[in-house]
C-alpha positions as CSV (number, residue, x, y, z in Angstrom):
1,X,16.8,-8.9,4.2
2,X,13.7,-8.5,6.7
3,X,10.4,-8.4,5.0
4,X,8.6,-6.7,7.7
5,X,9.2,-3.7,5.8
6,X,7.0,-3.9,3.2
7,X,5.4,-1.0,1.5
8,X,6.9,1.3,4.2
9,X,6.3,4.9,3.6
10,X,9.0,7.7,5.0
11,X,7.7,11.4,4.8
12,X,11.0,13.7,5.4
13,X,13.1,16.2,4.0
14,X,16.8,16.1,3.3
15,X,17.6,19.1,5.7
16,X,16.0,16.8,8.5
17,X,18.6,15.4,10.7
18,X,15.7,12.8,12.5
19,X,15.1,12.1,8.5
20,X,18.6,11.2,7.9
21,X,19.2,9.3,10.8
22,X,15.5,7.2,10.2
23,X,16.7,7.0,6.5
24,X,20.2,5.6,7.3
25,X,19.1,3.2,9.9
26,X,16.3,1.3,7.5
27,X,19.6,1.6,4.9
28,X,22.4,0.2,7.4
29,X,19.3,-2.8,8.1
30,X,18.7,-3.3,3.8
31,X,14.8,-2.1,5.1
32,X,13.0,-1.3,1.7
33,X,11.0,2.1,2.1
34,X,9.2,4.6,-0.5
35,X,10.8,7.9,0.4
36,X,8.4,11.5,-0.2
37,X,10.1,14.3,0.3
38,X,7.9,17.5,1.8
39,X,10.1,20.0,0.1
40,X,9.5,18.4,-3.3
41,X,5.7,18.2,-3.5
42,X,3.5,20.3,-1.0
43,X,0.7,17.7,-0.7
44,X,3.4,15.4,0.8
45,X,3.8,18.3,3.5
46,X,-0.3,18.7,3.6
47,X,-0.5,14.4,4.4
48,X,2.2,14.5,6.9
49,X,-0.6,17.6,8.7
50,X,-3.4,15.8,8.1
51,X,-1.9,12.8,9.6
52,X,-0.3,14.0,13.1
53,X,-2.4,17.3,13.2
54,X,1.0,19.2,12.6
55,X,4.2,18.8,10.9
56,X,6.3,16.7,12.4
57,X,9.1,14.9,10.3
58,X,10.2,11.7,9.6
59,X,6.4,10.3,9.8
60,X,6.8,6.6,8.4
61,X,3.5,4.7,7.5
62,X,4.2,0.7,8.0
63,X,1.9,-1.8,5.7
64,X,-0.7,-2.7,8.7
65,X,-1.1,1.3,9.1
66,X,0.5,2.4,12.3
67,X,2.3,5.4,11.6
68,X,5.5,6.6,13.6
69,X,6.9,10.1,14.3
70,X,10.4,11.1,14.6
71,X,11.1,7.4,15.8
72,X,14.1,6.6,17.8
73,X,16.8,3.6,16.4
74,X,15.5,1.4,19.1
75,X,11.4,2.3,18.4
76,X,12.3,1.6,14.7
77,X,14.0,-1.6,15.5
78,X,11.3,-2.9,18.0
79,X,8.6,-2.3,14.8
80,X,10.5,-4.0,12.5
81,X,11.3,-6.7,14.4
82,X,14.6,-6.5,14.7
């Protein structure tokens, strides 16, 4: 398992196909994440706002802070170091 993933932080919904595909690649590479759903709790949907200034899903928070929006495989994999 890579470590790099610690304390990452996936925004999303389940209707979101860019969601499912972030989800299933950090699942395919055994990538650890805390998942918030925006449908399920409306300040999750209010910090994914405040954060990119609209809503824009998946937003993924890594541990050092940088935060990524609707990343690509590749962008994900380049992050993670893998």
């Amino acid at each position: 398992m890579v470590d790099n993933s610690e304390k990452l932080i996936v925004y999303g919904a389940k209707w979101c196909p860019d969601a499912r595909r972030s989800r299933n690649f950090l699942d395919s590479n055994n990538i650890e994440y805390v998942w918030f759903d925006v449908d399920e709790d409306p300040s999750n949907k209010e910090f994914v706002i405040r954060t990119n200034g609209r809503f824009v899903i998946p937003t993924l928070i890594f541990s050092d802070g940088t935060v990524l929006t609707e990343p690509t495989d590749k962008e994900l994999a380049d992050k993670l170091g893998l």
